[in-house]
LOZAKOL-963203 format. One record per residue (C-alpha): residue number from 0; z, y, x. Coordinates in Angstrom, 1 decimal. Example, Ala and Ser with C-alpha at 12.3 -4.5 7.8 and 13.67 -1.06 7.14 Angstrom:
% LOZAKOL-963203
 lotor      Z      Y      X
     0    7.8   -4.5   12.3
     1    7.1   -1.1   13.7
% end
This chain:
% LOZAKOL-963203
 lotor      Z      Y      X
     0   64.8  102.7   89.7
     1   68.3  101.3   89.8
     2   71.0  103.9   90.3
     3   72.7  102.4   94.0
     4   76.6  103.4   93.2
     5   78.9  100.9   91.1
     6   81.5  102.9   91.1
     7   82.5  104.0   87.3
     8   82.5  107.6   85.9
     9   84.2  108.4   82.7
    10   81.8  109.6   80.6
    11   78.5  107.4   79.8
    12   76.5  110.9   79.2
    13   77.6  112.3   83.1
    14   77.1  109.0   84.4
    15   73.3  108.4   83.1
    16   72.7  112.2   84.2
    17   73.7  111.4   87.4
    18   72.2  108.0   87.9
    19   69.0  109.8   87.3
    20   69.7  112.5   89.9
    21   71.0  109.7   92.8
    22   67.4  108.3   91.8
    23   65.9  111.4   92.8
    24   67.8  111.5   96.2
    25   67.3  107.9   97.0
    26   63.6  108.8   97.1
    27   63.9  112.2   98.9
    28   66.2  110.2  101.3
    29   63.6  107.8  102.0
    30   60.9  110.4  102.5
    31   63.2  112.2  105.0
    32   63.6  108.8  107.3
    33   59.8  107.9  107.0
    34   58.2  108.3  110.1
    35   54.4  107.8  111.1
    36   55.0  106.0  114.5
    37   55.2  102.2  113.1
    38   58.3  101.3  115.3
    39   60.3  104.5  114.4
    40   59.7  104.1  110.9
    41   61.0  100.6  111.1
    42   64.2  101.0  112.3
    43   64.6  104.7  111.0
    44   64.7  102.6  107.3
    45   66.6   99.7  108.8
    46   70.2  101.1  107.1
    47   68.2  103.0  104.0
    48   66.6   99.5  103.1
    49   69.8   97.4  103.7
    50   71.4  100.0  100.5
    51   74.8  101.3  100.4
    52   77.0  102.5   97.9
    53   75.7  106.0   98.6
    54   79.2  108.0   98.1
    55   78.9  110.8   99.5
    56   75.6  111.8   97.3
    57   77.7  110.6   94.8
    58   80.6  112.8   95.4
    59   78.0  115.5   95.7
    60   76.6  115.2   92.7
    61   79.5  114.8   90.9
    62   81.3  118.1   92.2
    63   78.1  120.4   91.1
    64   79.1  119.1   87.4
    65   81.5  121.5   87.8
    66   78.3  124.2   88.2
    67   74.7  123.7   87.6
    68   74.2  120.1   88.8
    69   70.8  120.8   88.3
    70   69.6  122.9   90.6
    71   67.3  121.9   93.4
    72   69.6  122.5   95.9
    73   72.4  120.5   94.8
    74   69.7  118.0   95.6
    75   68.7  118.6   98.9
    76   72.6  118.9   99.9
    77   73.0  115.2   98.5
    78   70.5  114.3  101.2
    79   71.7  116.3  103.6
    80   75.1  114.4  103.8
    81   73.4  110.9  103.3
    82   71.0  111.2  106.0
    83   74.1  112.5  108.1
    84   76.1  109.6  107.4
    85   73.2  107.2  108.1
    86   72.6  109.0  111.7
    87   76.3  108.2  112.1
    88   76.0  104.6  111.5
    89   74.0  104.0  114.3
    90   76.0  105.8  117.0
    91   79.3  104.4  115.1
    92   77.9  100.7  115.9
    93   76.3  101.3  119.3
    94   80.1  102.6  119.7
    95   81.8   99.7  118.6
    96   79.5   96.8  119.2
    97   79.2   95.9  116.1
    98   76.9   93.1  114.9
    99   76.6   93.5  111.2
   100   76.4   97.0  109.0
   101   75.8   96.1  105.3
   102   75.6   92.7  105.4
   103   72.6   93.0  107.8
   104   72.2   93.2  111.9
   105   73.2   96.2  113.2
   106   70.2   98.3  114.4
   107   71.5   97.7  117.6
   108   71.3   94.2  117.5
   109   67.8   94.3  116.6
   110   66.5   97.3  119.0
   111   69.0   97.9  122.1
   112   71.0  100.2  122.0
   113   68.8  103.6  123.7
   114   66.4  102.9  120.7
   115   69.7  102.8  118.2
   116   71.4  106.2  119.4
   117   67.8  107.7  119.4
   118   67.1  106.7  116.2
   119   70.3  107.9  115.1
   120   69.4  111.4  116.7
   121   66.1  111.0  114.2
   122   68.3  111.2  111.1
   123   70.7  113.8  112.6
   124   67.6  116.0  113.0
   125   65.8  115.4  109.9
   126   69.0  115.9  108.0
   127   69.4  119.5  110.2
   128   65.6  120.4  108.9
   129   66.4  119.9  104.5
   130   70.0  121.7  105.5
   131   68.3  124.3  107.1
   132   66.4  124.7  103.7
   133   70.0  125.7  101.8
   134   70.3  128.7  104.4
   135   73.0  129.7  107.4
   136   76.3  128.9  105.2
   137   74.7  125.0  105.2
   138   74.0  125.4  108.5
   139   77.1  126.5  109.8
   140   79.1  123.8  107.6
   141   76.5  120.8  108.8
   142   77.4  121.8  112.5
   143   81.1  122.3  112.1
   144   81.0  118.7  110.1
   145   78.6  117.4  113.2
   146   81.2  118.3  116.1
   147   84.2  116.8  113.7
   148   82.2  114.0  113.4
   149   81.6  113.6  117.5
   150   85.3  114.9  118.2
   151   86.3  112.1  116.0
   152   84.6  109.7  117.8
   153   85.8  111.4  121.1
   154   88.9  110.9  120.2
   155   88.4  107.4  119.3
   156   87.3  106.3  122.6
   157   89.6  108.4  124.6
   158   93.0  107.3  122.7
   159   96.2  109.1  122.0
   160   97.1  109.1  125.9
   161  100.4  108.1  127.2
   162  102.3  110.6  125.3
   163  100.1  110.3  122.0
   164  101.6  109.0  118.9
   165   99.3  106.8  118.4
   166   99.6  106.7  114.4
   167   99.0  110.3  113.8
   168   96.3  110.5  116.7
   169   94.8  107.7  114.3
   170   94.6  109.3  111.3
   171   93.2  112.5  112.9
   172   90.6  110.2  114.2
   173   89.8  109.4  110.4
   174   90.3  113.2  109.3
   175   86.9  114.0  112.0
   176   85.1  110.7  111.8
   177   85.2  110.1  107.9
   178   86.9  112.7  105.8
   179   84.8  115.9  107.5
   180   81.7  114.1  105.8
   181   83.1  113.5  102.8
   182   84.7  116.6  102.7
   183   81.4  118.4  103.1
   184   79.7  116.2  100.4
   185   81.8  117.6   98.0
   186   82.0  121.3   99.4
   187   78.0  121.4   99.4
   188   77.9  120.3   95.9
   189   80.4  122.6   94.6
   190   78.7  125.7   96.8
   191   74.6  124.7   95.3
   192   75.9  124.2   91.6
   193   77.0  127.9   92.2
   194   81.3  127.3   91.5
   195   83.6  129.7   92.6
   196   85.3  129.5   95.9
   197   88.7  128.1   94.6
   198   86.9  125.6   93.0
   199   84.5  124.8   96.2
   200   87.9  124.4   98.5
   201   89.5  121.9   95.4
   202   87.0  119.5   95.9
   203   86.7  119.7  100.1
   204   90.4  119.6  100.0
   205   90.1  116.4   97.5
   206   87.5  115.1   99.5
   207   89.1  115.7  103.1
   208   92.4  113.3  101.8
   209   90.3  110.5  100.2
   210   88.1  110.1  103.2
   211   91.0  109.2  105.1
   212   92.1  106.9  102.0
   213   88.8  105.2  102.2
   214   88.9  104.6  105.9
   215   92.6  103.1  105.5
   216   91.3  100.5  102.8
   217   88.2   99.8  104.9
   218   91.2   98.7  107.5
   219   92.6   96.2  105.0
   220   89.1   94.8  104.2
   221   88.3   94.4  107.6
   222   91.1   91.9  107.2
   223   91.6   90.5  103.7
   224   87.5   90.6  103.0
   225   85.0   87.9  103.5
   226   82.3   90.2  104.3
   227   80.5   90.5  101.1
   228   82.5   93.8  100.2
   229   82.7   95.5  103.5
   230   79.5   94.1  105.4
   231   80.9   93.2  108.1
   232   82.4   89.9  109.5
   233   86.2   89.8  108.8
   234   88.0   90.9  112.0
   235   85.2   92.7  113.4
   236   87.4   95.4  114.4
   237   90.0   93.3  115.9
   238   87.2   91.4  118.0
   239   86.2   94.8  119.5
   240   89.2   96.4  120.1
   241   89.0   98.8  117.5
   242   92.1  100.3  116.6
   243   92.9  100.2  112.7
   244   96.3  100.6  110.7
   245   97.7   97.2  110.5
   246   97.3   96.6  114.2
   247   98.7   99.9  115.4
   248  101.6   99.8  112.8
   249  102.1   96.0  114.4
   250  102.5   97.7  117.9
   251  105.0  100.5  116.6
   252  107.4   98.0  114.8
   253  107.2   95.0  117.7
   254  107.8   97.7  120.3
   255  111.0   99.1  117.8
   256  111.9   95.6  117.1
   257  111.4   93.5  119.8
   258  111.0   90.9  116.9
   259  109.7   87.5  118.8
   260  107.0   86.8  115.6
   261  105.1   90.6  116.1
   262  105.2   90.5  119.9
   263  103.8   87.2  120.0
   264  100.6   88.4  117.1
   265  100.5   91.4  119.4
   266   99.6   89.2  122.4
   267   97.6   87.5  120.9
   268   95.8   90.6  119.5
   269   95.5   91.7  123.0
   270   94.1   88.3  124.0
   271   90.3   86.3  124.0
   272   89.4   86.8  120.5
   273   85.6   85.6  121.2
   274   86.3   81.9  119.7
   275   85.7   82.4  116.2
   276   88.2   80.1  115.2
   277   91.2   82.0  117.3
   278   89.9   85.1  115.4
   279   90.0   83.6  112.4
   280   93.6   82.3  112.6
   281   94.9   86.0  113.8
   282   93.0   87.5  110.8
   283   94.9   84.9  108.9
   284   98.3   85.8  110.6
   285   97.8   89.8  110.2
   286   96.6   89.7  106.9
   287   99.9   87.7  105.9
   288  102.1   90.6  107.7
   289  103.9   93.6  105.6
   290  101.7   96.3  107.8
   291   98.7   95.2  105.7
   292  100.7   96.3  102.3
   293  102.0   99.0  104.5
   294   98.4  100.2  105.0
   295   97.2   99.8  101.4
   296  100.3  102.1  100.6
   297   99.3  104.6  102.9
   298   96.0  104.8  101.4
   299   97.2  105.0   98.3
   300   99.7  107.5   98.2
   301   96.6  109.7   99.8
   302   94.9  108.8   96.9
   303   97.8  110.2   94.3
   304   98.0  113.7   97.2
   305   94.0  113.8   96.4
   306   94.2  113.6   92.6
   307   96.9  116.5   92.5
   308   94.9  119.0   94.1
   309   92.4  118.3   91.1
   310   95.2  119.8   89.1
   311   93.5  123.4   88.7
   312   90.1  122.5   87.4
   313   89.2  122.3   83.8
   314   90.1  119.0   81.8
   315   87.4  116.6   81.4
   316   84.9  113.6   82.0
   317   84.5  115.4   85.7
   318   88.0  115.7   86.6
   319   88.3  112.1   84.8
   320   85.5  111.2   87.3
   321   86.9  112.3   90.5
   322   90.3  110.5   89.7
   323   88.5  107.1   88.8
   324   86.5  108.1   91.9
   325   89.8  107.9   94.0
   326   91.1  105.1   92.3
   327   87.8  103.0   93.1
   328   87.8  103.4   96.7
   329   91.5  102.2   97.3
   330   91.0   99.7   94.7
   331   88.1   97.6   96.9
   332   91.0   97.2   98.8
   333   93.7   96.0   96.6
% end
């Protein structure tokens, strides 16, 4: 079996070992979304099958290098966080109405939407049975990860109100929605490969700043992609009215500015993007404006406050590996 990630590891040795561990989860993963009802089964697989770079078990793995990767339990967590992230995929695109996830249709597209946020109950549920396995610390850290991920969400929906900033109620949005997963994926690793606590709260904290970093580069692919990197349709986000970066750092400068050029792409934002051709031409305009640099700046100085915290554990093909880690996920972007 073909190890999913691409991302590089600095050391050939850690990156066989764990290529043959992400093996091992890949096929625990797909016994934990295997269901006997025919229908369930189907779309239960439906984001499994369509792949995935598989980060988070990646970033799991990789912080119990820093223990005993090998234990069982380091294992199961890698799961645990995968089949999270896959229950939130469905919800997310119910959500957001979006068409494509991973360069296929969204399971929404194919089954309605009860049969999508059901199925994405499923997931949650099978993923609360394997952490239930790893005892009440796991537990306790899957919910509190669960009601960031929902308050994130939340949060999302409701907007920064009237008296919101709307650029920091953003990126808290990201902090809940991404970063709490990613956070955790490193935590549980860390916790199951038996690490100290200092080192267990390194990696959450590393993992908590490039979650956000990710989800800031995913904004500039949604924009500067053509799909094949991201999944998704280029301007998918715009089309829906999702808010990202570049458009809310638009709004902030043409309402500061009064500059005739922003105003205008912020009307325009704020118009009938269902022509594909109008989109097309706005994605064209906002990918050509500074807040898209802006964005990718953002992400990467988050990257560089990530890679410091790394500063206390030992030297290393690890610690080499969580940097290039960092360094990969802004770079899809650049």
């Amino acid at each position: 079996m073909t190890s999913p990630t691409t991302l590089p590891l600095a050391d050939p040795a850690l990156a066989e070992r764990i290529a043959g561990r992400l093996d091992v989860v890949e096929v625990r993963l797909r016994d934990a979304v295997a269901y006997a009802d025919r229908l369930v089964d189907d779309a239960a697989h439906h984001l499994a099958n369509a792949g995935g770079k598989r980060l988070r078990p990646l970033l799991t793995l990789l912080a119990a290098e820093l223990g005993d990767g090998a234990r069982d339990e380091v294992l199961d967590a890698a799961v645990v966080v995968e089949l999270t992230h896959l229950a939130s995929l469905y919800h997310d695109d119910v959500m957001d109405s979006a068409p494509m996830r991973r360069g296929a249709p969204a399971a929404h597209e194919v089954w309605g939407n009860n049969v999508a946020i059901l199925v994405g109950d499923l997931l949650f549920a099978r993923a609360s049975t394997t952490v239930a396995t790893l005892g009440p610390e796991a537990v306790l850290i899957q919910a509190g990860t669960f009601e960031r991920l929902c308050l994130g969400q939340l949060h999302e929906s409701l907007g920064p109100g009237e008296a919101g900033d709307p650029v920091a109620h953003y990126l808290q949005v990201l902090a809940d929605k991404t970063a709490s997963l990613i956070a955790t994926s490193a935590r549980l690793g860390a916790m199951y490969a038996g690490c100290a606590a200092d080192v267990v709260e390194t990696v959450a904290a590393f993992g908590e700043r490039i979650g956000v970093a990710f989800q800031l580069a995913d904004d500039v692919l949604d924009l500067t992609s053509e799909g094949v990197v991201s999944g998704k349709t280029p301007g998918t986000d715009l089309r829906e009215q999702v808010p990202t970066m570049p458009v809310l750092l638009l709004r902030e400068r043409a309402a500061a500015t009064g500059d005739p050029a922003d105003v205008a792409l912020v009307a325009r934002l704020d118009g009938d993007l269902s022509d594909d051709a109008v989109l097309a031409q706005v994605v064209a305009d906002l990918r050509a404006h500074p807040v898209v640099r802006e964005t990718r700046d953002r992400a990467t100085a988050l990257v560089a406050e990530a890679v410091a915290l790394l500063a206390p554990l030992p030297d290393g093909p690890v610690k080499d590996s969580f940097v290039s880690f960092a360094d990969a996920l802004v770079d899809r972007a650049s």
